[in-house]
C-alpha positions, 0 to 999 in steps of 0.5 A: 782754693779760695783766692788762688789764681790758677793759670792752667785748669781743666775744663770739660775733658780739656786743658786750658791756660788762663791768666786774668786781666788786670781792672785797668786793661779790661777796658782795652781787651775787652775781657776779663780773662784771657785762656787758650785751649791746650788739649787733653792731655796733661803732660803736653799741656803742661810743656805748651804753658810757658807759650801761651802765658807769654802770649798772654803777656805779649798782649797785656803789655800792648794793651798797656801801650794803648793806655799811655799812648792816647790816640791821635783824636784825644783831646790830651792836654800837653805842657805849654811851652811857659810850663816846660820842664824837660827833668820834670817830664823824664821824673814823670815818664820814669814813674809811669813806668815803674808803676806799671811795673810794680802794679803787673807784679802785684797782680800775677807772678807770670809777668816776671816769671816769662817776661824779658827785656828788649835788649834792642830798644835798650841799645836804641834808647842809648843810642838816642840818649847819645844824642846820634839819632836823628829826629825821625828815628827817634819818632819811630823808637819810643813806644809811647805817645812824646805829645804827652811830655812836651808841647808843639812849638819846641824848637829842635835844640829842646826837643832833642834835650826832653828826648835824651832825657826821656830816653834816660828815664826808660833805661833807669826804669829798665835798671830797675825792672832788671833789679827786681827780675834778680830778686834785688832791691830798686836802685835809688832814684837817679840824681838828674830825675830828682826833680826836688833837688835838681838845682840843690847844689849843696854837698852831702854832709858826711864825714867819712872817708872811702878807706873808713867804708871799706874798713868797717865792712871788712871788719863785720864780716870778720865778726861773722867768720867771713872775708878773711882775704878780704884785704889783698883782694879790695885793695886795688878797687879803693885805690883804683876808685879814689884815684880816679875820683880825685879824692877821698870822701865817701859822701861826695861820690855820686851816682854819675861818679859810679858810671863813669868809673865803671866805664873808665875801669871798662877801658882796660879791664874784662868786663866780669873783672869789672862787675864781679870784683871792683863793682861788687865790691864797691857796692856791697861796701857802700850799702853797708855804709848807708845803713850803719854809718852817715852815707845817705844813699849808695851811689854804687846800686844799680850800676851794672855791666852787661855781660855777652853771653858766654860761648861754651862749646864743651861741658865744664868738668874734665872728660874722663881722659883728660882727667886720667892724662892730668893724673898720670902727669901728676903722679909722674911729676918729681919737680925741678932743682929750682922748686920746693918741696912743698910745691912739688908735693902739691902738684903731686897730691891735690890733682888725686885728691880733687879727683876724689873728693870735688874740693876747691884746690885752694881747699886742699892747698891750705890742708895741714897735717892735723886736718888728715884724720881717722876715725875708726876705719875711715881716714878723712881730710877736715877742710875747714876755714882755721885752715884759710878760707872756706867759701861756705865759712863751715868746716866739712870732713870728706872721707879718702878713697881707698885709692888715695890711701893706697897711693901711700898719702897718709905716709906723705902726710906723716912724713910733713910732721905738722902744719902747712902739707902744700906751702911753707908757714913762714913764707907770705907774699904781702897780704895774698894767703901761701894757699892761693899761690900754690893754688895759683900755679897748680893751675898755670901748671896743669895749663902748661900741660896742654891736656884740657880745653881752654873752655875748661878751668884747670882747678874747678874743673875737678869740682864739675868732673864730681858731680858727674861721675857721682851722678852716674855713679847712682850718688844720692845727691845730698850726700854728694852735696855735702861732700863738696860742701854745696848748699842743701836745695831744698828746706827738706835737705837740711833735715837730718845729718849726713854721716861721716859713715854716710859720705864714706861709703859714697866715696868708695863707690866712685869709680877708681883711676886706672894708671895703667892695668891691674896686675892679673887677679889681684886688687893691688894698686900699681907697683910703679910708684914715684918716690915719696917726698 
């Protein structure tokens, strides 16, 4: 295939890895492609490519070490001390970078495929950047040659400036290497890289207020069917934000603002409750104001949180026995003189209903009696987002198994009349959905149980626990998607409809929930049954 790189071929009886070498590297490697012989057989060759590719990768990027960092016997001009500017050299350090970036994706998909970064440089360029490492140490961390960006007779105060601010540059850059690694866009320029404006002390012209931002972001994703509790949730990140900032003025936040606030917010807050809810708001806000209204850039891009890796020493779904222990106590609950009804019938009925179906809680939470249908044979619950808040922002109708059914549900639904099954419609806690409170303490609920492992989330745990007595159950797994509301994974899955027929008999396969053993010879559910609310 004409111009196709190919990174494993076949080459008399054996396979090989190859990778091609960039034009301005040749001259260092010495060759014009790299290869290894991986054996002949296919399947094992193909398992050892990952390897080989990033052995050709490891050397690749040292011979690009080699380019910027001339030997010692170059006659490479470095700055008079006259001409020195220690913003210019970190602009020029952070472009070499991004280029050399930009030029190794351009060339092959393997650098980004198998690359990584350094996290240890990255920890020793903040450290230098810090100001807590001495000059020897310094000298030790930059992989690339100082002489280039500083001239001899710098004295020690200026010196440790220029390498602050380079060590600066290298994180930016890694910023953005980290971006495009997410498939993200390049973060902006950081402000003490511009060079152009680095003495412009002009403020941004603009006239908006941050409140104004996060008004108008809300309200396109209201046109569009999505963030509907978006105003519960956002309101702590703006007034945490113009708190801190002391003002109110969205074209005067700046990109130092947005770090020091993440820091700030690091002080007291989890380090995901800080990247997936006050930055992620704040940044999808923003971007959204950079291009509709006079924002000129958004400070919030590329300011992240770097999360340690969480520790799971278990799998994420209920075990069969904790899910069958969760059921028995749901089905034995009756509630308390101090609780309503509604709160009673939801701890009753959403455990044996997520079970079956691998819905969100805060989905059947918000189910109301009209959304429990039949059609012909097959009764169905619709979760759909007239109800409250769908994640998908699409409406699904998932089939009841017969397990539900002969629990006597349907009697329950009908029992309710119309409207809310699980909360009281008149009852509204500030700006929080009825739903997400009763999802809420289902959740303290089955916690207080002491029956599942910390490592295990009590309401989403149901929605793991599907997919895998799906899978065992021989599921096709597009049906299984679809019942749970998952995106298709492939183009090819969106071809076609899958039936309400089609989920119904899926459902009835699943294998039922045995309260206790069926009575000799019969199909017939238990007869211990809890009294109907």
């Amino acid at each position: 295939m004409a111009g196709k790189v190919r990174y494993l071929i076949h080459r008399d009886g054996r396979y090989h890895a190859r990778i091609v070498v960039p034009p301005r590297l040749r001259p260092i490697i010495g060759k014009v492609e790299l290869s290894t012989a991986l054996g002949p057989d296919r399947r094992e060759a193909l398992r050892t490519l990952p390897k080989a590719v990033a052995r050709f990768q490891e050397r690749l990027a040292e011979a690009s070490r080699q380019i910027i960092e001339p030997p010692k016997s170059s006659t490479h001009p470095t700055p008079a001390k006259s001409q020195f500017d220690p913003v210019r050299a970190a602009h020029e350090r952070y472009q070499d970078s991004v280029a050399f970036d930009t030029e190794l994706r351009d060339f092959t998909p393997l650098y980004a495929r198998f690359g990584f970064q350094d996290e240890d440089y990255f920890e020793d360029l903040k450290r230098i950047a810090a100001g807590k490492v001495d000059a020897d140490e310094i000298k030790k961390t930059f992989r690339f040659d100082l002489r280039q960006y500083a001239p001899d007779n710098l004295d020690l105060g200026e010196w440790r400036t220029l390498t602050r601010m380079l060590a600066q540059a290298e994180l930016a850059a890694m910023e953005v290497i980290e971006s495009r690694n997410e498939g993200e866009p390049d973060p902006p320029l950081p402000a003490f890289l511009n060079v152009a404006t680095t003495t412009d002390t002009t403020p941004i012209e603009c006239s908006t207020s941050i409140r104004d931002v996060f008004t108008g972001y809300r309200t396109e994703l209201h046109q569009i069917g999505k963030g509907r509790n978006a105003a519960s949730r956002w309101e702590p990140s703006i007034d945490n934000l113009i708190r801190f900032l002391g003002h109110a003025s969205a074209g005067q936040v700046t990109r130092r603002d947005a770090i020091r606030w993440r820091d700030d917010l690091l002080k007291t807050l989890a380090p995901k409750t800080v990247r997936d809810s006050y930055l992620a708001t704040a940044r999808a806000a923003f971007a959204w104001a950079a291009d509709n209204l006079d924002l000129v850039q958004n400070p919030f891009a590329g300011v992240k949180v770097r999360l340690a890796k969480r520790v799971m020493n278990r799998e994420k779904g209920f075990h069969a026995e904790e899910a069958l222990a969760i059921l028995k106590a749901s089905r034995e609950y009756f509630g308390s003189a101090r609780e309503h009804e509604t709160m009673t019938a939801a701890k009753r009925w959403t455990p044996l209903l997520a079970a079956y179906t691998g819905a969100r809680i805060g989905e059947l939470t918000q189910l109301r009696a009209e959304d429990v249908r039949r059609d012909g044979s097959i009764d169905y619950i619709r979760i759909t987002p007239e109800a409250g808040t769908v994640k998908s922002g699409l409406y699904r109708d998932v089939p009841l198994h017969p397990h539900i059914v002969e629990e006597r549900f349907l009697d329950f639904v009908k029992s309710r009349g119309s409207g809310p099954l699980f909360y009281q419609s008149t009852v509204r806690r500030g700006r929080t959905l009825p739903a997400s409170i009763v999802a809420a303490r289902i959740a303290k609920w089955i916690r207080s149980l002491g029956i599942a492992n910390e490592d295990v989330q009590p309401n989403h745990g149901w929605r793991h626990r599907m997919k895998t007595v799906g899978r065992e159950a021989g599921l096709d797994p597009r049906v299984l998607d679809a019942i749970q509301g998952h995106a298709a994974r492939t183009a090819g899955d969106n071809y076609g409809d899958v039936t309400l027929k089609a989920k119904h008999a899926a459902v009835a396969a699943l294998p039922r929930y045995h309260f206790q053993p069926d009575p000799p010879n019969t199909n017939t559910v238990d007869e211990i049954r809890p009294p109907m609310l």
